[in-house]
Predicted model as a PDB file, atoms N, CA, C, CB and O in Angstrom, pLDDT in the B-factor column:
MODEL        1                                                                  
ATOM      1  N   UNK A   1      23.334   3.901  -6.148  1.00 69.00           N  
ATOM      2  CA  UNK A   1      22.195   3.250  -5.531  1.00 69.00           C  
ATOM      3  C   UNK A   1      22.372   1.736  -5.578  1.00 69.00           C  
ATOM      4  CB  UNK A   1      20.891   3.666  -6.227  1.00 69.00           C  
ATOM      5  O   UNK A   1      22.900   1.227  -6.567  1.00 69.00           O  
ATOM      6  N   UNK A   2      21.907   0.905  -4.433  1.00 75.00           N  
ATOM      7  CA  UNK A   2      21.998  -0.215  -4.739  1.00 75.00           C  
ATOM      8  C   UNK A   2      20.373  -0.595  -4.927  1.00 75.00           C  
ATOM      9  CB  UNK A   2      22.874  -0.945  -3.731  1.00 75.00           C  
ATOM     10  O   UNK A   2      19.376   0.128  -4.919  1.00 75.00           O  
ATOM     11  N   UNK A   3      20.529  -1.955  -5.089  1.00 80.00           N  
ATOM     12  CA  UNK A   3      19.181  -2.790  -5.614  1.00 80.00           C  
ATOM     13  C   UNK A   3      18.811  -3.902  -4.812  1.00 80.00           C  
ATOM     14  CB  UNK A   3      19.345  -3.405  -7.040  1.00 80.00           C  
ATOM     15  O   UNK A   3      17.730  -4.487  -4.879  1.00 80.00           O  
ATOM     16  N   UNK A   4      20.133  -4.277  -3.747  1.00 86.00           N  
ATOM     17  CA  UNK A   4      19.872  -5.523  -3.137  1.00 86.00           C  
ATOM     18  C   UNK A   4      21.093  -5.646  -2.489  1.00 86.00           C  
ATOM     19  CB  UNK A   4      19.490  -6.696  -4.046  1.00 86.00           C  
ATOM     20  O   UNK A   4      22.209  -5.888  -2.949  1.00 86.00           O  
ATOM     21  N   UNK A   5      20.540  -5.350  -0.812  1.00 82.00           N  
ATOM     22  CA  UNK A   5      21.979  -5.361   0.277  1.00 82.00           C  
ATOM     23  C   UNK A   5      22.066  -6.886   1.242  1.00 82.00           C  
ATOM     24  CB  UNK A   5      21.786  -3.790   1.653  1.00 82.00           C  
ATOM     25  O   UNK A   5      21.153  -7.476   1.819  1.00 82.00           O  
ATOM     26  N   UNK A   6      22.930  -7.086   1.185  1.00 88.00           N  
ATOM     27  CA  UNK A   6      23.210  -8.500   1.943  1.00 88.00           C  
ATOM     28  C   UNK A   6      23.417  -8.360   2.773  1.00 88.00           C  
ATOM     29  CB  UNK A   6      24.004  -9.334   1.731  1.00 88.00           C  
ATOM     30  O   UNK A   6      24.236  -7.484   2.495  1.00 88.00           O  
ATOM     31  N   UNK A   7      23.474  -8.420   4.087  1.00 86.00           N  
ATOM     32  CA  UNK A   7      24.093  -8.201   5.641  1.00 86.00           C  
ATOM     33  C   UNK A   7      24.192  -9.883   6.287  1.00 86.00           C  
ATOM     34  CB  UNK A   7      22.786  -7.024   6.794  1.00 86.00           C  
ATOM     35  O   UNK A   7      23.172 -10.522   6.543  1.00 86.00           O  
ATOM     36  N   UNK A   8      25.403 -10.361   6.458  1.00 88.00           N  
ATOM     37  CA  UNK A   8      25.935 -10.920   6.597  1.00 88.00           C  
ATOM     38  C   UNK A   8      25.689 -11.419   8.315  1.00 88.00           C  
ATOM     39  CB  UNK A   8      26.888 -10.415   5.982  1.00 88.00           C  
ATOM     40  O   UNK A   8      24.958 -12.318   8.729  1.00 88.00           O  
ATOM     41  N   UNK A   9      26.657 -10.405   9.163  1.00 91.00           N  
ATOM     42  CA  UNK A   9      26.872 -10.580  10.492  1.00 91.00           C  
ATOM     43  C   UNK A   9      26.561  -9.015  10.920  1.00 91.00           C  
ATOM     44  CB  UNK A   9      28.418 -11.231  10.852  1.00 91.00           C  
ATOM     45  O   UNK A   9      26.827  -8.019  10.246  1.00 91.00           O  
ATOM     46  N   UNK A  10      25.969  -9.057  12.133  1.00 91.00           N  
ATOM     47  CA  UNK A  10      25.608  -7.716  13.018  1.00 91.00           C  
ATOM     48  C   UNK A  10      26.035  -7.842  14.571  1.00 91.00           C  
ATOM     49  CB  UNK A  10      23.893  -7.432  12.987  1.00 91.00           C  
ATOM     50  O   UNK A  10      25.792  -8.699  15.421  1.00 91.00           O  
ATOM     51  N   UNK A  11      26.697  -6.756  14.588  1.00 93.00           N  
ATOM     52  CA  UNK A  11      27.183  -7.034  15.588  1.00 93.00           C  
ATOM     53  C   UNK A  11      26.221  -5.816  16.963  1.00 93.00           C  
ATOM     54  CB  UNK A  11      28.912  -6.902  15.224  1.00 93.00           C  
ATOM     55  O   UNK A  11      25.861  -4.646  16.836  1.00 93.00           O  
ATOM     56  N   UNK A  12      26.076  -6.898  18.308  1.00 93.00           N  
ATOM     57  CA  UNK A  12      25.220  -6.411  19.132  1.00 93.00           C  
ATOM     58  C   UNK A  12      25.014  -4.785  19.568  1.00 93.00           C  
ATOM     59  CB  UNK A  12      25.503  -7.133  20.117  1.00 93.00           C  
ATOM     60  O   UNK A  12      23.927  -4.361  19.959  1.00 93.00           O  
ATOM     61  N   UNK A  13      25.946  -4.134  19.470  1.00 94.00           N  
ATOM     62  CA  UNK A  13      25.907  -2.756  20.081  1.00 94.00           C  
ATOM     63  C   UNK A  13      25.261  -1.794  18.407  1.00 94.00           C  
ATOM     64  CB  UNK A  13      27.921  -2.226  20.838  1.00 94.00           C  
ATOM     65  O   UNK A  13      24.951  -0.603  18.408  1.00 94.00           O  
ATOM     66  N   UNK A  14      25.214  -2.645  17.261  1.00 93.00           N  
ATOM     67  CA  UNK A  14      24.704  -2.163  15.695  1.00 93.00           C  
ATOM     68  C   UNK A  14      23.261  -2.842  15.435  1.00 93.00           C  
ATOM     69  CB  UNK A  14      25.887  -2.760  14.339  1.00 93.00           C  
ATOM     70  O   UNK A  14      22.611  -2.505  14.446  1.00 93.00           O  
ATOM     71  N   UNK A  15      22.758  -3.838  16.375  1.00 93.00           N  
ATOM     72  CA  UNK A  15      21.445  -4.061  16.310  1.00 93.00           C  
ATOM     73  C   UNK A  15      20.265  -2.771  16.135  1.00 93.00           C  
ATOM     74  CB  UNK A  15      21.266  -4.796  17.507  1.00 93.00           C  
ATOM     75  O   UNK A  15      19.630  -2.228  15.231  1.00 93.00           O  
ATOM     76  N   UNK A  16      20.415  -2.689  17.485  1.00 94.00           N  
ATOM     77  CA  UNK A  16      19.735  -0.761  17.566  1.00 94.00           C  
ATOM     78  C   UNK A  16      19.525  -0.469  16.120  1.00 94.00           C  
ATOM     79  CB  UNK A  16      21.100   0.758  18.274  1.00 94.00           C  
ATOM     80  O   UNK A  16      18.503  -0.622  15.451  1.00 94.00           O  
ATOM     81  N   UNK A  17      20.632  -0.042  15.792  1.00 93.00           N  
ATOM     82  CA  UNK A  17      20.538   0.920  14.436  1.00 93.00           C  
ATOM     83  C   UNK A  17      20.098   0.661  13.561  1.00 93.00           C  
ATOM     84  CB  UNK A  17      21.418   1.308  13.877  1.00 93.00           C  
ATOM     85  O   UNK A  17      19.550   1.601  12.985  1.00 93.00           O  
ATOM     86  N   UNK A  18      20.028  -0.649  12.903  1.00 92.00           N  
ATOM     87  CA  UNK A  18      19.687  -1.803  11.839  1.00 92.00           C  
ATOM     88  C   UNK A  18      18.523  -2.142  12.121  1.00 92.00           C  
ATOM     89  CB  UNK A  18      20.522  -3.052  11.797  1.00 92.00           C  
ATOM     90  O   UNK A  18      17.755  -2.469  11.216  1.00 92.00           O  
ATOM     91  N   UNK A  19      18.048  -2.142  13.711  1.00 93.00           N  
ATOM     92  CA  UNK A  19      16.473  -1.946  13.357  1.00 93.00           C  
ATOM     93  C   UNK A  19      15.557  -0.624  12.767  1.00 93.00           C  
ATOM     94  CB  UNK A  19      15.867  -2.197  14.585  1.00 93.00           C  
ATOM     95  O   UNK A  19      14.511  -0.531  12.125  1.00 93.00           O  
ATOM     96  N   UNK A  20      16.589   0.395  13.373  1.00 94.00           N  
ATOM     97  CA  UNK A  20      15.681   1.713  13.247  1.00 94.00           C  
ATOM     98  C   UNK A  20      15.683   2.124  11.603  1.00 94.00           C  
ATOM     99  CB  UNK A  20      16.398   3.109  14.283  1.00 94.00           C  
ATOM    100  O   UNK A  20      14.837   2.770  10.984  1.00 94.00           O  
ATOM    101  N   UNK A  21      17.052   1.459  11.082  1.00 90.00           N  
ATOM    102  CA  UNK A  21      17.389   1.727   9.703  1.00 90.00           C  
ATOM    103  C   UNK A  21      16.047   0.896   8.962  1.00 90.00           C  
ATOM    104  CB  UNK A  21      19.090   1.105   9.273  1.00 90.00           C  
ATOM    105  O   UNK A  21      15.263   1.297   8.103  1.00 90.00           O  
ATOM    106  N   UNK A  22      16.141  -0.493   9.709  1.00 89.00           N  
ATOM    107  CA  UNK A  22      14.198  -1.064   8.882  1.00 89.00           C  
ATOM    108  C   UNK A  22      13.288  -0.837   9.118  1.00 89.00           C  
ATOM    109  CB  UNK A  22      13.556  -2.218   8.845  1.00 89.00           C  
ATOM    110  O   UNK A  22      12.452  -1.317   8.353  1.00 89.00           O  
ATOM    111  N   UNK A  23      12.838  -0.133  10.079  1.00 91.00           N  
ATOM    112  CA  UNK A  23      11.943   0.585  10.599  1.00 91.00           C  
ATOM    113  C   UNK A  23      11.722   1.597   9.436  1.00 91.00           C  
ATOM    114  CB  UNK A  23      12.348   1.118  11.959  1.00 91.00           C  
ATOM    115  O   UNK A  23      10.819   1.381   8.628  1.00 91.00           O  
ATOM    116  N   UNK A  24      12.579   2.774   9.319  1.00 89.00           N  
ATOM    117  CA  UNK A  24      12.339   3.774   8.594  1.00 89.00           C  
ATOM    118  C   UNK A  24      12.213   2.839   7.174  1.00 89.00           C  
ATOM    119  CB  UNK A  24      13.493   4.993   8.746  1.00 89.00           C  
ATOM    120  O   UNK A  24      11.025   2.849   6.854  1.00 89.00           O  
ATOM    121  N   UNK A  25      12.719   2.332   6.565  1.00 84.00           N  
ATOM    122  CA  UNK A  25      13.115   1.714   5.421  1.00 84.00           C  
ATOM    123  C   UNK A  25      11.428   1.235   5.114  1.00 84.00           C  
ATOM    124  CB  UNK A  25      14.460   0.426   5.656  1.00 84.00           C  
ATOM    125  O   UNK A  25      10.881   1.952   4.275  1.00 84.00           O  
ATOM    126  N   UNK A  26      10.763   0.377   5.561  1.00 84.00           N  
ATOM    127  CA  UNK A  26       9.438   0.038   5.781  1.00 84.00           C  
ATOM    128  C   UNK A  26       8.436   1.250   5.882  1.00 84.00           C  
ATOM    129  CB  UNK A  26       9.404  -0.760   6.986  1.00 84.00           C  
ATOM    130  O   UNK A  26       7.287   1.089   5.470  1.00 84.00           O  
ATOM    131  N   UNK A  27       8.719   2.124   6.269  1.00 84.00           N  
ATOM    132  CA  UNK A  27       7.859   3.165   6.266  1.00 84.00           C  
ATOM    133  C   UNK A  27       7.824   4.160   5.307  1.00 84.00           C  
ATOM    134  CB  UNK A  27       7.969   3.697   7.260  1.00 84.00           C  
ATOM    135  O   UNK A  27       6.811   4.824   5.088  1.00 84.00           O  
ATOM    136  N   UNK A  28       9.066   4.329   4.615  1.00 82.00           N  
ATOM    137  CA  UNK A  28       9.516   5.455   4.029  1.00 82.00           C  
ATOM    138  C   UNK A  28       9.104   4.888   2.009  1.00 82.00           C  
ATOM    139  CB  UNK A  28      11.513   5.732   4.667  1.00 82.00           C  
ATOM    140  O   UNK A  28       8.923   5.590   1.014  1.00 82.00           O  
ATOM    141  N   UNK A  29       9.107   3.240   2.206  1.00 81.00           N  
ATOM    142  CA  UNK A  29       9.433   3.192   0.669  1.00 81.00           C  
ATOM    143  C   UNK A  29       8.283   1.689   0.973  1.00 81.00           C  
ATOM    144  CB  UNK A  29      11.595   3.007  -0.051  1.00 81.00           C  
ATOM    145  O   UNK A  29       7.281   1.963   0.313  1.00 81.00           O  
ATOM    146  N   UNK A  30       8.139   0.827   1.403  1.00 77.00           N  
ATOM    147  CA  UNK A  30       7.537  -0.750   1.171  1.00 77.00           C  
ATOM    148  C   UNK A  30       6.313   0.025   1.803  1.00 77.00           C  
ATOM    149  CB  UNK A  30       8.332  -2.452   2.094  1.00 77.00           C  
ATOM    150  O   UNK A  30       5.661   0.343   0.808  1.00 77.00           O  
ATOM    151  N   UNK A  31       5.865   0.346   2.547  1.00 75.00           N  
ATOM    152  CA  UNK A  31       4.624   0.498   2.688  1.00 75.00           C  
ATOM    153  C   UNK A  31       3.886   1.440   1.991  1.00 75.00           C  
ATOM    154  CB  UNK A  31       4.457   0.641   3.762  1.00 75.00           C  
ATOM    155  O   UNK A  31       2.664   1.488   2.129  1.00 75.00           O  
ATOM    156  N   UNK A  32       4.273   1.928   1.517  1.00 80.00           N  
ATOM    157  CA  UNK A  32       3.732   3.392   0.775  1.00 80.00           C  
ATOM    158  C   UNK A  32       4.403   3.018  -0.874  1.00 80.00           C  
ATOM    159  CB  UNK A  32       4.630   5.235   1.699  1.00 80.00           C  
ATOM    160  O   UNK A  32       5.143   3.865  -1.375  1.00 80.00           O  
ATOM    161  N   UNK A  33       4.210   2.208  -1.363  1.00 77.00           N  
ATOM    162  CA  UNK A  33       5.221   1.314  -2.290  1.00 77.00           C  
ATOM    163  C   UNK A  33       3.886   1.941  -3.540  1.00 77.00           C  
ATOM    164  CB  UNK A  33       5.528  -0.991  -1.815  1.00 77.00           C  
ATOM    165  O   UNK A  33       3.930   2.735  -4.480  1.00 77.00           O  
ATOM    166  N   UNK A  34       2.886   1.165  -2.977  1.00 76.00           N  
ATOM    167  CA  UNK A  34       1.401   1.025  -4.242  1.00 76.00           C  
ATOM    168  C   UNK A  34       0.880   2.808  -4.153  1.00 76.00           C  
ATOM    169  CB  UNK A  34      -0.469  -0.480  -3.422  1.00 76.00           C  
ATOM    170  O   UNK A  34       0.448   3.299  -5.196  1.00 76.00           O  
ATOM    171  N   UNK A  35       0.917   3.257  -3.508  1.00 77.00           N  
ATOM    172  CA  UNK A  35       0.710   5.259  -3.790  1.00 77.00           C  
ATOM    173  C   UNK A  35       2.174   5.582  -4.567  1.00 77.00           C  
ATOM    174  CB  UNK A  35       0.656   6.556  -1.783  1.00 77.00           C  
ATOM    175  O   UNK A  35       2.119   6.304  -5.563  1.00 77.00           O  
ATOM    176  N   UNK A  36       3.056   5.230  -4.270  1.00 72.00           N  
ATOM    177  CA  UNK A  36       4.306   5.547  -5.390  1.00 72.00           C  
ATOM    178  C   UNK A  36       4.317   5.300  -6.837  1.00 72.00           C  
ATOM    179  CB  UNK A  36       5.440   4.813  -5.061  1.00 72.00           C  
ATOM    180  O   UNK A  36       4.840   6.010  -7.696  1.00 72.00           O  
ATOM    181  N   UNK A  37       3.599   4.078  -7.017  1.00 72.00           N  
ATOM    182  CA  UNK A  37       3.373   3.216  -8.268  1.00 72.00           C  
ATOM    183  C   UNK A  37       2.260   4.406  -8.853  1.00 72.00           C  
ATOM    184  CB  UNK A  37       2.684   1.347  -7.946  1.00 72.00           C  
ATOM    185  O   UNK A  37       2.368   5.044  -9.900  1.00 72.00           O  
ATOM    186  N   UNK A  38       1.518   4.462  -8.164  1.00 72.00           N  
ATOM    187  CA  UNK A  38       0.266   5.138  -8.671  1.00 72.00           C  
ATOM    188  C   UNK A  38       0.521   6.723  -8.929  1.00 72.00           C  
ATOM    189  CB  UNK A  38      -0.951   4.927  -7.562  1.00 72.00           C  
ATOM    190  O   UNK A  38      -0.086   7.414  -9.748  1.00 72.00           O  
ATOM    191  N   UNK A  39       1.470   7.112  -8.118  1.00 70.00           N  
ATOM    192  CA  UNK A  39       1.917   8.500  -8.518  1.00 70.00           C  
ATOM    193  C   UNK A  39       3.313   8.747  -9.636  1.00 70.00           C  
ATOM    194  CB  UNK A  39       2.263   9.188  -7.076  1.00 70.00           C  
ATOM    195  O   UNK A  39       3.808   9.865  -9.785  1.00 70.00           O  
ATOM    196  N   UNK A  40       3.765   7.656 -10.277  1.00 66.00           N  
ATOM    197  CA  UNK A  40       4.943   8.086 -10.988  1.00 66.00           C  
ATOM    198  C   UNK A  40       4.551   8.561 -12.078  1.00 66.00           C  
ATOM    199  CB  UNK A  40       5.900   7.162 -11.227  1.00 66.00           C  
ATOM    200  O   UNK A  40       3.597   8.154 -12.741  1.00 66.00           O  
ATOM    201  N   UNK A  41       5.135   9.286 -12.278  1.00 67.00           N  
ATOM    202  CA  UNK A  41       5.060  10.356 -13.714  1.00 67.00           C  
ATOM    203  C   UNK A  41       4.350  11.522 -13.376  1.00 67.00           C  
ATOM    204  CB  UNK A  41       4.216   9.726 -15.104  1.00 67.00           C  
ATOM    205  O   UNK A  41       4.439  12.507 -14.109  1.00 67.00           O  
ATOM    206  N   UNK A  42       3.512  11.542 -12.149  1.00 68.00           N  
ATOM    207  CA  UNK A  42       3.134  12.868 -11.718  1.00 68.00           C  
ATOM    208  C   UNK A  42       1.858  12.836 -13.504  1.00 68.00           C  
ATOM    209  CB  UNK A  42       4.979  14.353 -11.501  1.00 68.00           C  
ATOM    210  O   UNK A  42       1.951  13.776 -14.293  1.00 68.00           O  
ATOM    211  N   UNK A  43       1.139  11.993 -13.703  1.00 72.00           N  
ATOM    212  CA  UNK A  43       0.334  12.110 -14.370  1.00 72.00           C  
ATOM    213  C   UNK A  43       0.202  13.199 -15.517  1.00 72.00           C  
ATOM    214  CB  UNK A  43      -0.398  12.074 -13.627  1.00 72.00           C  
ATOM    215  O   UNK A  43      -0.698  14.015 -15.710  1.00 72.00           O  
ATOM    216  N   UNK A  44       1.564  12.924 -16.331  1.00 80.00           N  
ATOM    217  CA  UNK A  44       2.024  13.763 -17.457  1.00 80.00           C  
ATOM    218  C   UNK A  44       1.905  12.812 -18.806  1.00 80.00           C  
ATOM    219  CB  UNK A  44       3.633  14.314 -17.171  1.00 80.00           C  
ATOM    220  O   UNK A  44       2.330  11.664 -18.935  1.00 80.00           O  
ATOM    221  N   UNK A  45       1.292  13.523 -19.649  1.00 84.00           N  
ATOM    222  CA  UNK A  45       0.933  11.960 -20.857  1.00 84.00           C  
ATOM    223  C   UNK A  45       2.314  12.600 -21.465  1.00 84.00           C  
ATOM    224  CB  UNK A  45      -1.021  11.826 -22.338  1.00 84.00           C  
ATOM    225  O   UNK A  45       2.823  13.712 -21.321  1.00 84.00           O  
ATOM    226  N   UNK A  46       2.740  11.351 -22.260  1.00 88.00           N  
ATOM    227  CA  UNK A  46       3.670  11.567 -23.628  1.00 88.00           C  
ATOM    228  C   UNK A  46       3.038  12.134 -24.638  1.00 88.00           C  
ATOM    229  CB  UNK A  46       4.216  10.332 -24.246  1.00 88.00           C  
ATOM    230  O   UNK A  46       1.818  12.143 -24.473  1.00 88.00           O  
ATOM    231  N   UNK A  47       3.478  12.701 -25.807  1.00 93.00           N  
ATOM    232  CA  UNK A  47       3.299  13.431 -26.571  1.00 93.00           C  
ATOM    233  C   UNK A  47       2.042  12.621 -28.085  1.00 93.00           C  
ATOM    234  CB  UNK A  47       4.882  13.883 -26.805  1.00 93.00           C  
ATOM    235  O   UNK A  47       1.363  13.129 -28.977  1.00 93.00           O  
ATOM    236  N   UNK A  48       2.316  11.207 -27.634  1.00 95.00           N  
ATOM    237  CA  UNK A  48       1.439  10.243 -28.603  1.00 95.00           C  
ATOM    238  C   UNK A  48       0.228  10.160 -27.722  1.00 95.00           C  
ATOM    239  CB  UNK A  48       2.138   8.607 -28.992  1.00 95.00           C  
ATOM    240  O   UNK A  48      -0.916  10.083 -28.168  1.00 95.00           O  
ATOM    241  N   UNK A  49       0.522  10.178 -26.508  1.00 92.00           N  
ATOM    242  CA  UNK A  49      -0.965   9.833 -25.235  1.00 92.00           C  
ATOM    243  C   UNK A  49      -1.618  10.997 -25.750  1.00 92.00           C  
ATOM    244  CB  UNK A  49      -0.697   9.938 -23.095  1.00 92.00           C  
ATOM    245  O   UNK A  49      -2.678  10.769 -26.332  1.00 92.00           O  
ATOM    246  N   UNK A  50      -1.121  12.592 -25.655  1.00 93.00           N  
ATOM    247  CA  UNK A  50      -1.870  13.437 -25.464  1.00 93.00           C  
ATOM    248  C   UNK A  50      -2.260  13.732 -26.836  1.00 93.00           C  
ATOM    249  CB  UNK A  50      -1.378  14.399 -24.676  1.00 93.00           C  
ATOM    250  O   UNK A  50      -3.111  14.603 -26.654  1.00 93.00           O  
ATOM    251  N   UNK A  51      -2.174  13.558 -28.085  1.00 96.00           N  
ATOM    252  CA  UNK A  51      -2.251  13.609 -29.444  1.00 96.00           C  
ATOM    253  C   UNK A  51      -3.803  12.639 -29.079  1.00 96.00           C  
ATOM    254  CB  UNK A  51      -0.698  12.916 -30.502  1.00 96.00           C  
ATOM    255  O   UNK A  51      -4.851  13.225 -28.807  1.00 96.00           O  
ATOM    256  N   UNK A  52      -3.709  11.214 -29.131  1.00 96.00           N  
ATOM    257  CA  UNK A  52      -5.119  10.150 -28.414  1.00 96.00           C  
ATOM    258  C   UNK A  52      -5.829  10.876 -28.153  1.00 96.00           C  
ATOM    259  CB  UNK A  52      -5.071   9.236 -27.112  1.00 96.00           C  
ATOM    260  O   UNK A  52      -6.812  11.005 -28.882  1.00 96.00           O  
ATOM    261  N   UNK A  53      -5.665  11.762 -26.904  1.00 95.00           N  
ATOM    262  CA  UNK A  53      -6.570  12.128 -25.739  1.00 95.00           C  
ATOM    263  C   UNK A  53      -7.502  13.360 -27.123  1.00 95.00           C  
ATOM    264  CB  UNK A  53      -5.447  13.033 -23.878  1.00 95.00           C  
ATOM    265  O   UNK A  53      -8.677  13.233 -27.470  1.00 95.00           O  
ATOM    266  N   UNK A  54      -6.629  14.313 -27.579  1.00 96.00           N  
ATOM    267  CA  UNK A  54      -7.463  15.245 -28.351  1.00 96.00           C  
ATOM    268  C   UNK A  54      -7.716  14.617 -28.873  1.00 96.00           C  
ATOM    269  CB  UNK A  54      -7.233  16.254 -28.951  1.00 96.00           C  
ATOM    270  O   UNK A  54      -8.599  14.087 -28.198  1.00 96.00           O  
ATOM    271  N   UNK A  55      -7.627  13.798 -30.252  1.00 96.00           N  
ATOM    272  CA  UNK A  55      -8.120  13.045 -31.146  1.00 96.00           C  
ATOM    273  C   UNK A  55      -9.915  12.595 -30.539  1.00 96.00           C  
ATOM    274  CB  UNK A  55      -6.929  11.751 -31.324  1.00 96.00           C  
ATOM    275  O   UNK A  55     -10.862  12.610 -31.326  1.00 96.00           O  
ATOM    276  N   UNK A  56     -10.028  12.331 -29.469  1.00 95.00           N  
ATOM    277  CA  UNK A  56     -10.709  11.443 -29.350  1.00 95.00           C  
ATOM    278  C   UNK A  56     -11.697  12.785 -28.915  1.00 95.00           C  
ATOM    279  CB  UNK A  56     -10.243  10.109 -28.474  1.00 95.00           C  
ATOM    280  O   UNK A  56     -12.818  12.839 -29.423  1.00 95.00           O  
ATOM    281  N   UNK A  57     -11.274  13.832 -27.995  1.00 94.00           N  
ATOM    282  CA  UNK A  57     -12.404  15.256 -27.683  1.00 94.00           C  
ATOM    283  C   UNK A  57     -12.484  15.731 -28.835  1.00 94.00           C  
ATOM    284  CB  UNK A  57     -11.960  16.581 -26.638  1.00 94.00           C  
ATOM    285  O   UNK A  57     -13.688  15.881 -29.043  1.00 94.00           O  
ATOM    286  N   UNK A  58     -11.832  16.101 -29.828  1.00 93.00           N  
ATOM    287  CA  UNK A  58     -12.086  16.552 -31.380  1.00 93.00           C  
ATOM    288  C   UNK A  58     -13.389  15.638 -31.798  1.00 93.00           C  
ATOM    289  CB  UNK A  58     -10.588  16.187 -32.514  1.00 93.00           C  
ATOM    290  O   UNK A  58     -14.377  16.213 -32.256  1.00 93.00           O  
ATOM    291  N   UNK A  59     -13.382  14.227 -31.639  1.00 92.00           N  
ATOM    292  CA  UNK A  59     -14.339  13.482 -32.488  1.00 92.00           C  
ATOM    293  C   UNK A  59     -15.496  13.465 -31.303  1.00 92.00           C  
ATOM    294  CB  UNK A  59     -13.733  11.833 -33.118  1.00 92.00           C  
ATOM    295  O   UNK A  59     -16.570  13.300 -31.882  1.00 92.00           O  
ATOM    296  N   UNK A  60     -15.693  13.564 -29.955  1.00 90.00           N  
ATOM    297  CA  UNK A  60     -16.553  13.624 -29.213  1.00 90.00           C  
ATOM    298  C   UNK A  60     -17.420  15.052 -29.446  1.00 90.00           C  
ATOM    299  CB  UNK A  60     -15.946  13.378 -27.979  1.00 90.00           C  
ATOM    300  O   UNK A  60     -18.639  15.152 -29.308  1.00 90.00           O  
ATOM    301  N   UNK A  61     -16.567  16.048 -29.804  1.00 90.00           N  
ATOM    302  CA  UNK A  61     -16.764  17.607 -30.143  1.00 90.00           C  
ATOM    303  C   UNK A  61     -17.586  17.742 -31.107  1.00 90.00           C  
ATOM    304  CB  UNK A  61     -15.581  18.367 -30.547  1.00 90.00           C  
ATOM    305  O   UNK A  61     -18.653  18.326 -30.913  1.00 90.00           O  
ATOM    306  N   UNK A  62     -17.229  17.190 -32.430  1.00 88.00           N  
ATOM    307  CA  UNK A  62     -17.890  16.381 -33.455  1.00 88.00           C  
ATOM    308  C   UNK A  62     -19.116  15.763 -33.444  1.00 88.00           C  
ATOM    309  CB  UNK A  62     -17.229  15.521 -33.703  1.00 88.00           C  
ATOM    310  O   UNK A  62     -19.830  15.751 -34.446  1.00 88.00           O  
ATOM    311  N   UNK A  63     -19.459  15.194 -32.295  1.00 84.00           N  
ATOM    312  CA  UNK A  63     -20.724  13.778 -32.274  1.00 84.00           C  
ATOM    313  C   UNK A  63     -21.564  14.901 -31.832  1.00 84.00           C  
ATOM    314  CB  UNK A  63     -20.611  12.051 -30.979  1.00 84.00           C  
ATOM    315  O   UNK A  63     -22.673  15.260 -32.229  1.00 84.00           O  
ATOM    316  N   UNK A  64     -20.838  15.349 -30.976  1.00 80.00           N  
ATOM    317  CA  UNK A  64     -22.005  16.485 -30.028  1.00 80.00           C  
ATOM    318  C   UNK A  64     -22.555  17.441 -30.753  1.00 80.00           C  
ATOM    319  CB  UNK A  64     -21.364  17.410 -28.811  1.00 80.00           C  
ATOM    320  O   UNK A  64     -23.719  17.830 -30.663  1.00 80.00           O  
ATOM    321  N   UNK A  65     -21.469  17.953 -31.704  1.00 78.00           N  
ATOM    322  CA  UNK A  65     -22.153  19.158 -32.681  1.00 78.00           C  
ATOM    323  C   UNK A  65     -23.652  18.574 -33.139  1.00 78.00           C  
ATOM    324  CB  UNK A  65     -21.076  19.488 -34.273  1.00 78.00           C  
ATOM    325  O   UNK A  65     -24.787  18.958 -32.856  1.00 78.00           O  
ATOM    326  N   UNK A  66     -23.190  17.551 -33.916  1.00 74.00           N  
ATOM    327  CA  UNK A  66     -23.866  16.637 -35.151  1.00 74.00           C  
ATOM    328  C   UNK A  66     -25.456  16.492 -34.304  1.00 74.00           C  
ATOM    329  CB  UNK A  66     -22.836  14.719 -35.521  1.00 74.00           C  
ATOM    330  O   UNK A  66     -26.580  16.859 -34.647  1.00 74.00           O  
ATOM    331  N   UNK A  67     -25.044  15.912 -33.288  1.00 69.00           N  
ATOM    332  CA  UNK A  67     -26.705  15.355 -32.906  1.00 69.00           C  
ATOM    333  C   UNK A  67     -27.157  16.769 -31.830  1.00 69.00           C  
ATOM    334  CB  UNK A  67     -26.740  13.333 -31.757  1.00 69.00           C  
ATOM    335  O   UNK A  67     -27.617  16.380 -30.756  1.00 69.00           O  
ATOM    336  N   UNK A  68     -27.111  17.760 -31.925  1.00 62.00           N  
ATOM    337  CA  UNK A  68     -27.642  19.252 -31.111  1.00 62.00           C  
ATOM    338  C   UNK A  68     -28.137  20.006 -31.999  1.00 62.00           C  
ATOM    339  CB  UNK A  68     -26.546  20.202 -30.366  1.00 62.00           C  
ATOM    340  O   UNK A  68     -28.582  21.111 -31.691  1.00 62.00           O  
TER     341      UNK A  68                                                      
ENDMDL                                                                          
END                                                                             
């Protein structure tokens, strides 16, 4: 994979393509960039997140008993 392509010189009959290649490129990954961000990890906690997460319904579980 690269990280950062340089294009130098294009030559006229490779225009065409180099647009359609940014075309898709813009559509496929920069515009849809901030829903990617927001979807990575597919919303899976680590094993310390999800330890938190009970910790904290255990003691909510707790409050609720107490004052019912």
């Amino acid at each position: 994979t690269a990280t950062a392509l340089a294009i130098v010189d294009i030559k006229d009959e490779d225009k065409q393509s180099l647009a359609s290649l940014v075309e898709a490129v813009n559509a496929n990954f920069t515009a849809k960039s901030d829903e990617i961000r927001r979807t990575w990890g597919g919303g899976i906690m680590g094993t310390k997140s999800q330890a938190k997460v009970a910790k904290r319904e255990a003691a909510l579980a707790r409050e609720v008993k107490l004052s019912a």
